[in-house]
Each structure stands twice: as structure tokens, then as C-alpha cells.
C-alpha positions as CSV (number, residue, x, y, z in Angstrom):
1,X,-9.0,18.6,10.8
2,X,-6.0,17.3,12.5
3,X,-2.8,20.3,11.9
4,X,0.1,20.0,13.6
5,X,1.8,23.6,13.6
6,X,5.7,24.0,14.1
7,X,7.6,27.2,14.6
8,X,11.4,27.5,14.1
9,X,13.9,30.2,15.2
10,X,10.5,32.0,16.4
11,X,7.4,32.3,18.6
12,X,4.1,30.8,17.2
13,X,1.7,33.0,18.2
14,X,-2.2,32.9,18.9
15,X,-2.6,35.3,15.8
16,X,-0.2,33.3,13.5
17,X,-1.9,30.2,14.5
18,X,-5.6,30.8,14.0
19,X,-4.3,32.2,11.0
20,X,-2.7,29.2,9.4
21,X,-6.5,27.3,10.7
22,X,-8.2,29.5,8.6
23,X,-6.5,29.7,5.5
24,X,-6.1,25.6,4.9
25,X,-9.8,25.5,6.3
26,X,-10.7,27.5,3.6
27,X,-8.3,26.1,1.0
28,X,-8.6,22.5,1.7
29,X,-12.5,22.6,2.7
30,X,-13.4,20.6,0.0
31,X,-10.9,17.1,0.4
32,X,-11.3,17.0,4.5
33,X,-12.7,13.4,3.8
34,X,-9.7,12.3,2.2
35,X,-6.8,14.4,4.6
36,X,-5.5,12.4,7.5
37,X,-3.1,14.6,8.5
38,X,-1.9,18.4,8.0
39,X,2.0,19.7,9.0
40,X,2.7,23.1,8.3
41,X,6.4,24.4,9.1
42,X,7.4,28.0,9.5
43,X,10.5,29.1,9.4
44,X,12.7,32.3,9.9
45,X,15.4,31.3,7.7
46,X,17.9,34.5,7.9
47,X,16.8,35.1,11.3
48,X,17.1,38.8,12.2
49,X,19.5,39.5,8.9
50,X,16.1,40.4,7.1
51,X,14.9,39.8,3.5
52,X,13.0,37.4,1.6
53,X,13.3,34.5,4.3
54,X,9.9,33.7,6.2
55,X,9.3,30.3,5.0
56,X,5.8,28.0,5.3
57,X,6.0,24.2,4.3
58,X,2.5,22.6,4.5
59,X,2.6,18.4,4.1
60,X,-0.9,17.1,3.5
61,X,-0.9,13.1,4.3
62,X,-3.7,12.0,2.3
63,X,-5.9,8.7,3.3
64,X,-4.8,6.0,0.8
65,X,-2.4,8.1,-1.2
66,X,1.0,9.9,-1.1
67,X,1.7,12.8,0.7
68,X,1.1,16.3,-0.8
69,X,4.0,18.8,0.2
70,X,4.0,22.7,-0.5
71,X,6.7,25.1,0.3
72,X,6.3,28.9,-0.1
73,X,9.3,31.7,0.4
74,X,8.5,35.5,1.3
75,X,9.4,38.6,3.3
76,X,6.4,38.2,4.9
77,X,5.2,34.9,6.9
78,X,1.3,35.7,6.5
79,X,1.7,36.4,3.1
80,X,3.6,33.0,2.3
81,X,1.0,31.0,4.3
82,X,-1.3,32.6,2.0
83,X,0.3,31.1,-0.6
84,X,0.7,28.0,0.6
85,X,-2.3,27.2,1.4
86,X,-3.6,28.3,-2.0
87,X,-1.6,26.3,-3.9
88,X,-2.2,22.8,-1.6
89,X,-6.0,23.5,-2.3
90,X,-5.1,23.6,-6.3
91,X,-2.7,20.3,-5.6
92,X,-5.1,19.0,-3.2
93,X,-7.6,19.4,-6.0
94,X,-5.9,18.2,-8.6
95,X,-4.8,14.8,-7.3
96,X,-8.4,14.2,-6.0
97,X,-9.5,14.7,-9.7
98,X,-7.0,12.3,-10.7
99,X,-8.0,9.7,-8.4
100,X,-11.6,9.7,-9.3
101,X,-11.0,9.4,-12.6
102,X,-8.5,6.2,-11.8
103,X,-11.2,4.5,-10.3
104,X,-13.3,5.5,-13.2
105,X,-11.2,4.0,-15.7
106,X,-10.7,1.3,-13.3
107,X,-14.1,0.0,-12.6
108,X,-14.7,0.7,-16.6
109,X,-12.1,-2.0,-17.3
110,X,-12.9,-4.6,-14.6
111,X,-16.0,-6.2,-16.7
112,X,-14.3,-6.4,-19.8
113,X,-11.2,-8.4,-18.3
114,X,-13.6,-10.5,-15.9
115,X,-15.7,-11.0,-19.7
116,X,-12.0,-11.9,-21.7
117,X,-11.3,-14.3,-18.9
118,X,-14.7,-16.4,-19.0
């Protein structure tokens, strides 16, 4: 799984980034096949002020599709990977679903026009 990690206004630790590995290998275990890419952003966004500002963007390039992008606010950045990640495995899941039933419908129409044609 290729994931690019970026830190802003901070240090990426060792921790923080075996971390952010494990969660979207658990969370997006299932579509590897179909993930070209993974970006996940962190952010400080009040700096040292304080409050609800740790900030985790996660951008899922998929292989023949449009991008997925997830974006999760907390006070704490482990808690809005957390997040993060679990909602890209539900998006992740649900535009998978969508695209095998595309090509469902899709191959279930092909005959039919090929048989209107003739």
C-alpha cells in the first residue's frame, strides 16, 4: 500500500506514523486491489492556541475512478485519524459496491443492444 504521510505546523513522529499505517490497513484492507494511491494530511490548525484543531485529511486515488477524500476535525490527532480512516473504509466500500453493480447492469444491457442492433 503506497501512503504518502504529510505533517504541518508539527513533527510526524515514528508513533504517529505506524499509527496512521495501521488504521487505513485495517480500514481499507478490503479495496487494496483497487487503491493506487493513499495521502493523508495532518494538521495543527490553531497551533499552540489549543482546542478542537488537530486535523487528518486522507485522499484515496482509486485505479480507474475518482478520488475518495475524507477530512476529520478533533482535539486529539489519534482520535481524528481514527475517524478518518473509518469513514474512507465506509466510502471506500460504498463506491466499490457501486461500481460492481455498474458493471452489472452494464454487461446485463450489452446483449440486448448488440440483439436490437442485429
Amino acid at each position: 500500500m503506497n501512503i504518502q504521510i504529510h505533517a504541518q505546523d508539527f513533527n510526524l513522529t515514528e508513533g504517529l506514523r505506524e499509527h496512521v499505517a495501521r488504521r487505513l490497513a485495517y480500514a481499507l484492507n478490503h479495496g487494496l486491489d483497487s487503491i493506487s494511491k493513499i495521502v493523508v494530511r495532518l494538521s495543527d490548525v490553531n497551533g499552540p492556541r489549543g482546542g478542537v484543531d488537530k486535523r487528518c485529511g486522507i485522499e484515496i486515488r482509486l485505479k480507474g475512478s475518482t478520488a475518495v477524500a475524507i477530512e476529520d476535525t478533533e482535539a486529539d490527532l489519534y482520535v481524528a485519524i481514527d475517524r478518518a480512516a473509518e469513514r474512507a473504509g465506509r466510502t471506500l466500500d460504498r463506491r466499490l459496491a457501486r461500481r460492481r453493480e455498474f458493471a452489472v447492469v452494464s454487461i446485463a444491457r450489452q446483449p440486448r443492444q448488440e440483439a436490437e442492433a442485429g
